[in-house]
N, C-alpha and C positions, 0 to 999 in steps of 0.2 A: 566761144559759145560753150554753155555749160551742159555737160552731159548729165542725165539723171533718169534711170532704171523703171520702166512702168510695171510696174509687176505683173504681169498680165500676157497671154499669147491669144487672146481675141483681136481677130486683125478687125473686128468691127471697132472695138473700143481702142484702137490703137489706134489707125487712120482716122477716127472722130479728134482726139486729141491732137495727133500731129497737125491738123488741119486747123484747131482752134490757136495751137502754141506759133505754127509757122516757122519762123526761123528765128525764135524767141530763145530756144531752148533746143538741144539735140535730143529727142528720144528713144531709148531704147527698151525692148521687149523683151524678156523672160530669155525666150530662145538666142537672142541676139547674145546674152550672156554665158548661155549654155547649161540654163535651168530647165531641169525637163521634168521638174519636178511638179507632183498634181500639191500643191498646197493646199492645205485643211481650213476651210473656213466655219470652224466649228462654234463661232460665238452666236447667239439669239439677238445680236442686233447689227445694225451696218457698219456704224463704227469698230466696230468689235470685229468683224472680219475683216476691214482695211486695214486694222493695226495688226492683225495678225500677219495678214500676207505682205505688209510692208516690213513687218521686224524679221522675220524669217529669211527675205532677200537683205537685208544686213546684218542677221547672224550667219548666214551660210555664204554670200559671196562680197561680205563685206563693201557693196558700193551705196553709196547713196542713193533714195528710192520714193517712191509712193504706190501708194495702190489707193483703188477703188471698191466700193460697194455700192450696188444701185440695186433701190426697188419700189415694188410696185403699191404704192398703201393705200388700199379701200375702206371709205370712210363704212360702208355697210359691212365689212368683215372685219373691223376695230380693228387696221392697220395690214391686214392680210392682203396679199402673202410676203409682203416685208422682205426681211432677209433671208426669208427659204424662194422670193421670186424665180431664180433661175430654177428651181428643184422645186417646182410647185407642184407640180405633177408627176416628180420623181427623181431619181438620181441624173439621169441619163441628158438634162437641159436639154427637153422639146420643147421649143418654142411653140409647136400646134401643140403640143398634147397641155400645156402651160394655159394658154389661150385660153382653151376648149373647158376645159376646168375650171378658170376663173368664170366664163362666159355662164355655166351650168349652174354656179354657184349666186350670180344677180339675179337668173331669168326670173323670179318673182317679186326681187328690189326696186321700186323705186327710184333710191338713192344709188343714183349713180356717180358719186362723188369721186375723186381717187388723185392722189397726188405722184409722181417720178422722184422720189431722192434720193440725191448720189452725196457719198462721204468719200473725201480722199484723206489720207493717211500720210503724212510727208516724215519721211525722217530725214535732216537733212543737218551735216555738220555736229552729227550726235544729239541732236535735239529732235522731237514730235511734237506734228504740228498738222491743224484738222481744217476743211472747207469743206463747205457744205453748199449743194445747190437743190433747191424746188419748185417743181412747174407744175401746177395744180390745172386739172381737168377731170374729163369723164370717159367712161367708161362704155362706148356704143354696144351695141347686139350683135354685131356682124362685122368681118375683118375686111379693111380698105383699106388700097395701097397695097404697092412693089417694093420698095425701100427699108431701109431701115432692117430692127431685127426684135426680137423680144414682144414685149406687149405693143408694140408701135402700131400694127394694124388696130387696134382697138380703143387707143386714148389721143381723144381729141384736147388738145392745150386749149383754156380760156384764151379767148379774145381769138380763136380759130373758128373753121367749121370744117378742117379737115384732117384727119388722123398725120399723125408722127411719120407715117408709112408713106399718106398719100404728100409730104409737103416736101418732100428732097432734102439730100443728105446738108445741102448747104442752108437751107433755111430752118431746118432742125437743128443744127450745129450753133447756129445762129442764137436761139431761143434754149434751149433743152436745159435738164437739170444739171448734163454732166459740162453742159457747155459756162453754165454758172459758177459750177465751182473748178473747172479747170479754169476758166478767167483768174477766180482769187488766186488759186497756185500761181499762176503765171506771172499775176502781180506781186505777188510776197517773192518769188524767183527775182524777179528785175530789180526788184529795191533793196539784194542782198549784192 
């Protein structure tokens, strides 16, 4: 079984993965390696921070790896808040205060449009290499659902009627942006 690095110590986005990969692939977490590093995701797009925090985990601990970026893009705020999603509302990733913000920012929109896209970053064998997943939905008035984490109380996926929050971690895994493109990884992983 092949081992390979998620760059990442969010046990939310980690147990989402493991659960998509199964016994496809071994994954390990940041910490698992003994990275306790806050790595800088300073580029203005998604891709742009997964290659960053994917090249970083093979310049400093030389294993093979990927990383992620996931966000949140409002078709009435021209793609806001994008790649500052986790730090919408500030440094500190509050999810409520993230929410609340975005919430204050539609209350007289209409256009409740909004899509989830996640970019993975693979380096793998000295090569880089990208998957991309999109789940397009909208944007409610008010948060429903226990589950989940991030904007999930607030975006209902097309062909639902019930937020990311409210539909369980397995039926979300199922459908989701990050569950689309960790499929491709998973797929380009088995056919190497």
């Amino acid at each position: 079984m092949k081992t390979i690095v998620f760059a990442t110590n969010n046990s939310h986005k980690i147990s989402e993965v493991r659960d998509i990969l199964s016994e496809k692939i071994h994954i390990v977490s940041l910490k698992d390696i003994g990275c306790f590093d806050e790595i800088p995701e300073t580029a203005d797009t998604l891709t742009g921070n997964a290659l960053l925090k994917a090249r970083y985990v093979k310049e400093h601990y030389d294993y093979d790896c990927f990383a992620d970026d996931t966000g949140l893009e409002v078709e009435a705020l021209n793609g806001a808040p994008g790649a500052l999603s986790a730090r919408y509302a500030g440094d500190n990733h509050d999810f409520n205060a993230n929410m609340e913000k975005l919430l204050k920012a539609l209350e007289s929109e209409k256009n409740r449009r909004a899509r989830f896209r996640t970019v993975i970053a693979l380096i793998f064998e000295g090569k880089e290499y990208f998957f991309e997943g999109i789940i397009n939905g909208l944007i409610i008035s008010e948060k429903r659902g226990k589950t989940g984490f991030g904007y999930d109380p607030i975006f209902i996926p097309d062909g639902y009627d019930r937020t990311f929050a409210e539909l369980g971690t397995e039926e979300k895994n199922r459908i989701s942006h990050r569950a689309i493109a960790v499929r491709e990884l998973a797929d380009f992983l088995q056919k190497r």
